[in-house]
C-alpha positions as CSV (number, residue, x, y, z in Angstrom):
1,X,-60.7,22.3,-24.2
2,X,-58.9,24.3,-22.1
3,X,-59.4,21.9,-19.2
4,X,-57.9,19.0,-21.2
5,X,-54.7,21.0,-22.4
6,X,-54.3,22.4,-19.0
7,X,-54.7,18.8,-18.0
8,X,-52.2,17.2,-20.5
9,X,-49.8,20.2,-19.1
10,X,-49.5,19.4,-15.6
11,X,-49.3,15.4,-17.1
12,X,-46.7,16.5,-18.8
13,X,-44.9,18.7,-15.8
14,X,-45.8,15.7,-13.5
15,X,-43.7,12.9,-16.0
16,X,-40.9,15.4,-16.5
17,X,-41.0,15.9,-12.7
18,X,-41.0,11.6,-11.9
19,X,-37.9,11.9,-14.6
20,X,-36.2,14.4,-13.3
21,X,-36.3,12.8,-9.3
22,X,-35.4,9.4,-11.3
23,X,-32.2,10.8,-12.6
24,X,-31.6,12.3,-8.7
25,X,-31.8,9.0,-7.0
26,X,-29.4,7.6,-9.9
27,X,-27.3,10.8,-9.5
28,X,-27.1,10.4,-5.5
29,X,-26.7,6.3,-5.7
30,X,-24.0,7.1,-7.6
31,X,-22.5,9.5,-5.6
32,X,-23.0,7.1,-2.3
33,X,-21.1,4.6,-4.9
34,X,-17.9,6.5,-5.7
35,X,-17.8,7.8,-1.8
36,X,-18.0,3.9,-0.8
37,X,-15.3,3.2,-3.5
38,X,-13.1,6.8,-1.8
39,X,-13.5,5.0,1.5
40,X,-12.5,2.0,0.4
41,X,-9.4,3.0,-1.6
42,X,-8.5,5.5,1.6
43,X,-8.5,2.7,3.5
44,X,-6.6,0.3,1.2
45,X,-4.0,3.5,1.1
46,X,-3.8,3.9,5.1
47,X,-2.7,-0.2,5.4
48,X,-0.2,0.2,2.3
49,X,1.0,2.7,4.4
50,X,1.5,0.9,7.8
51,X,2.9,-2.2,5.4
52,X,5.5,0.3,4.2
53,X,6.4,1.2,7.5
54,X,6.7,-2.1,9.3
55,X,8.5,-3.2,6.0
56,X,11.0,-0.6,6.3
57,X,11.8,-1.3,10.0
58,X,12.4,-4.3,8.9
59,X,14.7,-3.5,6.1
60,X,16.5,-1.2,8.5
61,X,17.2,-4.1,11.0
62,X,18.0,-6.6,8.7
63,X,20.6,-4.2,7.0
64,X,22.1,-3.1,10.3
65,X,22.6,-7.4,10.9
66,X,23.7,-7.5,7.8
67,X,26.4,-5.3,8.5
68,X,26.9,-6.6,12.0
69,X,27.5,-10.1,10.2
70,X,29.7,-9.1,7.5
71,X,32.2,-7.1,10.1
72,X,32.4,-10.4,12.7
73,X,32.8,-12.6,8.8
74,X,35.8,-9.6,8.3
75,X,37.2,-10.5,11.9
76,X,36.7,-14.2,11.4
77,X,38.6,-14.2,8.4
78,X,41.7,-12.5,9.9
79,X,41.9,-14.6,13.1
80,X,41.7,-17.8,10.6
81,X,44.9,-15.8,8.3
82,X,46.6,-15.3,11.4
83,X,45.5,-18.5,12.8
84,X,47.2,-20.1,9.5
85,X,49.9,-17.9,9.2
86,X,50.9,-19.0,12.5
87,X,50.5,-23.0,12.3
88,X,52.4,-22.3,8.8
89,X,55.7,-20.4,10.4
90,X,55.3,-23.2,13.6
91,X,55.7,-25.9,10.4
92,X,58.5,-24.0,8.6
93,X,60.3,-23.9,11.7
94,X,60.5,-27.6,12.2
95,X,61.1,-28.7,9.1
């Protein structure tokens, strides 16, 4: 008898052992999984970044234009008052 419980023993040791390597591979696959899904979001993180930075550049240039524009709009608009206040005081004089 001692042969057959020694035998159901090292059954026994031999299924928890299968069970236990099981829940390894599951442990490590899941492991590769989440490092996949790090990867991926560390990627997706890097291109936000250079998106952020080309979009700034952008914003920078098209604020200093902005600017530019609304300065030569400024000038415009005083050549045309002076422009008009002139043809006005050329017509006031004749009349």
């Amino acid at each position: 008898m001692t042969a057959m419980s020694d035998q159901s023993a090292i059954d026994q040791a031999v299924r928890r052992l299968a069970l236990a390597l099981d829940s390894l591979d599951a442990a490590v696959e899941r492991r590769q999984q989440a490092d996949r899904s790090e990867e991926g979001l560390a990627s997706q993180v890097h291109a936000l970044g250079i998106d952020r930075t080309r979009l700034a550049e952008a914003l920078d240039s098209e604020t200093a234009r902005s600017r530019h524009l609304e300065s030569t709009n400024r000038e415009i608009a005083q050549r045309l008052d002076a422009a008009i206040a002139s043809i006005q005081s050329v017509l006031d004089a004749n009349e």
